[in-house]
C-alpha positions in Angstrom: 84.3 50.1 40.2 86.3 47.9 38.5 88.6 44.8 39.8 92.2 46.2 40.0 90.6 50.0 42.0 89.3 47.5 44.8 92.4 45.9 45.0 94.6 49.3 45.5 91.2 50.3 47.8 91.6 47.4 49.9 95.4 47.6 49.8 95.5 51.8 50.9 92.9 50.6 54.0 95.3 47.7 55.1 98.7 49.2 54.6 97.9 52.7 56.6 96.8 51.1 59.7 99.9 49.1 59.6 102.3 52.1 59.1 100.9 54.0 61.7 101.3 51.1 63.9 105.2 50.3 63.0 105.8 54.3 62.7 106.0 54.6 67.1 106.0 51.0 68.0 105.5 50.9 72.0 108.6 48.4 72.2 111.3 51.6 71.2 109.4 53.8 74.0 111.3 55.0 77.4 109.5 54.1 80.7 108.8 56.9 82.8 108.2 56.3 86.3 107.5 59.0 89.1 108.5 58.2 92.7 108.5 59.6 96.1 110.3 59.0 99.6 109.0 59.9 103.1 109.2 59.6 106.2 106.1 60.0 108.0 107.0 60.3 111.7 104.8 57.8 112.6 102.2 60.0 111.2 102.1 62.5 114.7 101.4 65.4 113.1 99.4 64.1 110.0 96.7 61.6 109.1 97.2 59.1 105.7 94.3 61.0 104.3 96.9 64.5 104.5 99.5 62.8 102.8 97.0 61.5 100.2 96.2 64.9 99.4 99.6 66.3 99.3 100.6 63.8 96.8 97.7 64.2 94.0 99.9 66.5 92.1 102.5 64.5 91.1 101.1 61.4 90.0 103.0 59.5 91.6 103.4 55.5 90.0 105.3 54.7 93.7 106.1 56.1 97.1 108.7 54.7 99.4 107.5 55.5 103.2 109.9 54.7 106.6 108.5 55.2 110.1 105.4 55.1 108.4 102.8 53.1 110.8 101.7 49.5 110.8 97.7 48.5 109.8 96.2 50.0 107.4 97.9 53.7 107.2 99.7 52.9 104.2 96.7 51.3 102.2 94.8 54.8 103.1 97.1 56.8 101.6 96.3 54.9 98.5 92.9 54.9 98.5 93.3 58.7 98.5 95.6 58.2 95.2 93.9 55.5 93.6 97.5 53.5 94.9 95.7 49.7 95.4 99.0 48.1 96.4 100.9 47.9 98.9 103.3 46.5 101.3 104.4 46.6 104.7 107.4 45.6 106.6 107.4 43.7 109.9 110.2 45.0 111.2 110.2 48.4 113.0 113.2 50.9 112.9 115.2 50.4 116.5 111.9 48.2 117.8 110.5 51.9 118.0 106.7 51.8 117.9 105.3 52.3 114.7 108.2 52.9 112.6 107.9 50.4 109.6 108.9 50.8 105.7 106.5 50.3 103.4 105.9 50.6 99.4 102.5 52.0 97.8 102.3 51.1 93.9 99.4 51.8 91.0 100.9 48.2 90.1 100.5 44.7 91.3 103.4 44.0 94.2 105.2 40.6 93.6 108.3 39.0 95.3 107.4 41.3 98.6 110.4 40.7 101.4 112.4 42.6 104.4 116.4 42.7 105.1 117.5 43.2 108.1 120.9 45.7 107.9 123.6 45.3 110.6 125.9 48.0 111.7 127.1 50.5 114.1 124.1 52.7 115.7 120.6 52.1 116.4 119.5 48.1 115.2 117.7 46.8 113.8 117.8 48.8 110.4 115.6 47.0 107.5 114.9 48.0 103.8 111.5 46.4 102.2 111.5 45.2 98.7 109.1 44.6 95.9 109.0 43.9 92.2 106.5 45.1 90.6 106.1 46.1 86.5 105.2 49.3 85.2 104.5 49.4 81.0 105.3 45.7 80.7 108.9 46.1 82.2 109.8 44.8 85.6 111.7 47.1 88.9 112.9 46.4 92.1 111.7 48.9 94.7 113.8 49.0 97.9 112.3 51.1 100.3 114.6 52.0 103.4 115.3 53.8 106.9 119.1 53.8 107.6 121.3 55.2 110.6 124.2 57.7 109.5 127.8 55.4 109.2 131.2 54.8 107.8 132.6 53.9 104.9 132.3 50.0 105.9 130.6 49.5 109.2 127.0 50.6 108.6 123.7 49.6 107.3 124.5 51.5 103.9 127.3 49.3 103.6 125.7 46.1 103.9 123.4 47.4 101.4 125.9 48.0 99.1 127.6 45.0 100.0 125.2 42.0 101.0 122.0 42.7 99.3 121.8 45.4 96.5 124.6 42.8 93.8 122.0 39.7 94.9 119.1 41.8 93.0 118.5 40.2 89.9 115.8 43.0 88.6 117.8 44.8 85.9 116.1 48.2 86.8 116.2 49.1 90.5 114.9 52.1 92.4 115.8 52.8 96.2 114.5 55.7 98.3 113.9 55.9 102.0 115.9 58.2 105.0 119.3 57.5 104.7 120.5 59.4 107.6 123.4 60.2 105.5 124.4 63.0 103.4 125.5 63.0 99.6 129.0 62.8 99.3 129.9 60.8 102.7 131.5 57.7 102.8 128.3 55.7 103.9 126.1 57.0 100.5 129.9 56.6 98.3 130.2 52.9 98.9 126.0 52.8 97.7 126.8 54.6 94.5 129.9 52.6 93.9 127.6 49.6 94.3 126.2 51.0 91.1 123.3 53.4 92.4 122.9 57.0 91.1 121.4 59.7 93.0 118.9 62.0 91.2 120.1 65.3 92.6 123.0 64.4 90.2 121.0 64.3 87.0 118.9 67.0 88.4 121.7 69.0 89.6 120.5 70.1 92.6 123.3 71.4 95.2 122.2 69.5 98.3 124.6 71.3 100.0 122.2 74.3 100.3 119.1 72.5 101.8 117.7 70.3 103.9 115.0 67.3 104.3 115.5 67.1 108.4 114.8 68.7 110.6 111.5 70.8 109.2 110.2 71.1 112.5 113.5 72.7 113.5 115.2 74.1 111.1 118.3 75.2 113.3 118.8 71.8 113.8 118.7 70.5 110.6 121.4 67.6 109.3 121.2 68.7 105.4 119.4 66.6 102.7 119.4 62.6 104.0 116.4 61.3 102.1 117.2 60.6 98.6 116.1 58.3 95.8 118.4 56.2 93.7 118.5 54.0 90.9 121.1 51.4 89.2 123.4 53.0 86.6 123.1 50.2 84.6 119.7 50.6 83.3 120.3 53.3 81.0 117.9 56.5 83.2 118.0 59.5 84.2 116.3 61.8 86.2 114.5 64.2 84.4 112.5 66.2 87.0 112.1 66.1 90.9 112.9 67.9 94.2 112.6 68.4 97.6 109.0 69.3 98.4 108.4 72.0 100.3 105.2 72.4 102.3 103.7 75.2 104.2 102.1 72.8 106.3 105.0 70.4 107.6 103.3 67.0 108.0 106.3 65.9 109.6 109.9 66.3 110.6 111.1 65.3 107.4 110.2 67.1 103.8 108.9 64.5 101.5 111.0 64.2 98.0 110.3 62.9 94.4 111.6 62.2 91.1 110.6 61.4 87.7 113.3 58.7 86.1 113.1 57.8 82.6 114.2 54.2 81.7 114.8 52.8 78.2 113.1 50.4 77.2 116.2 48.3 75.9 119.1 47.8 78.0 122.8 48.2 76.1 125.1 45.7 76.6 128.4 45.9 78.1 131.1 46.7 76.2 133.5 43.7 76.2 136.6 44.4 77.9 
């Protein structure tokens, strides 16, 4: 074999690895992240391990829990999922027993905290947040359990007011039991805060189900757990729903959606 064939030999086994490499570079590809909200109860009628198994099928990246117990319940769940981190509030809905917020992640937890939301109803009210990142790209997780308010006198708004435009994650997820319906004047002032819904991209009609009460369904208050995330990262919703389960493990129905995130934000068109 002469001089100038091993050249283009050497050259074909160099420059194909390459293309392939450049062809789908990982830095143009969407993030997709699959979430979940529920409130547990304060796991009466189900055990962590329950839960676990009810969540296996959706491969979840992170789940949101309110009057979820304190100790260790979360962390089971996870070890059911292969979930290794998590986080726990201190704070417990209305000083109930056992009714904490609490995040469960496949990814490292950083910059873990608790708000405490003022307003009219039951107090306190708190949201837990954590940033963690999934595919090299940072979120804020906010997970939450609200009472049902006004326009301006409510926990919502003091979400939407006081802690949601301190966030300096540029790709936010919130999900928890809002107590408050799509379309009210509590979950308006959270989506003109700059939150989106996924019923919206998923266009669900809320209107014609419920997440409370499973337990009673003649008394049930319509769909008040929801998940959310900032309009200005660019997602969408692209699958999700309410889940419904033959087995009620508690007086809510659990809820998830997948969101997919690109990878590069657009800038804001100058004014």
């Amino acid at each position: 074999m002469n001089r100038v064939m091993k050249k283009i030999i050497l050259f074909i086994l160099l420059a194909v690895p390459l293309e392939f490499c450049c062809a789908n570079p990982s830095g143009k590809k969407p993030i997709t992240v699959r979430v979940a909200s529920y409130n547990v109860e304060f796991g009466r009628s189900t055990t962590p391990e329950e839960v676990g198994e009810m969540f296996k099928k959706y491969n979840l990246d992170i789940i949101g829990f309110n009057e979820v117990p304190d100790g260790d319940w979360t962390t089971r769940v996870g070890k059911v999922l292969g979930m290794k981190h998590s986080y726990v509030g201190k704070i417990s809905s209305a000083n109930h027993k056992n009714k904490y917020k609490s995040i469960l992640s496949k990814t490292p937890l950083e910059q873990t905290e608790e708000f405490t939301l003022k307003g009219r109803g039951w107090n306190p009210a708190t949201t837990v947040r954590a940033v963690t990142r999934i595919d090299d790209v940072s979120f804020a997780l906010y997970s939450l359990h609200i009472c049902a308010s006004g326009k301006n006198d409510g926990h919502a708004y003091m979400l939407a007011s006081k802690v949601l435009p301190k966030e300096t994650t540029t790709r936010i997820l919130v999900v928890g039991d809002f107590n408050n319906k799509i379309g009210t004047a509590a979950m308006n002032s959270i989506e003109q805060a700059g939150m989106r819904p996924t019923w919206k991209d998923l266009k669900i009609d809320v209107s014609k189900h419920f997440t409370w009460n499973v337990l009673d369904p003649k008394r049930n208050h319509g769909v008040i757990d929801h998940i959310l995330y900032n309009t200005a990262s660019g997602a969408k919703a692209t699958d999700g729903a309410i889940i419904e389960l033959a087995k009620p493990l508690s007086d809510h129905k659990p809820v998830w959606a997948e969101i997919v995130f690109p990878r590069k934000l657009e800038k804001p068109k100058a004014q």
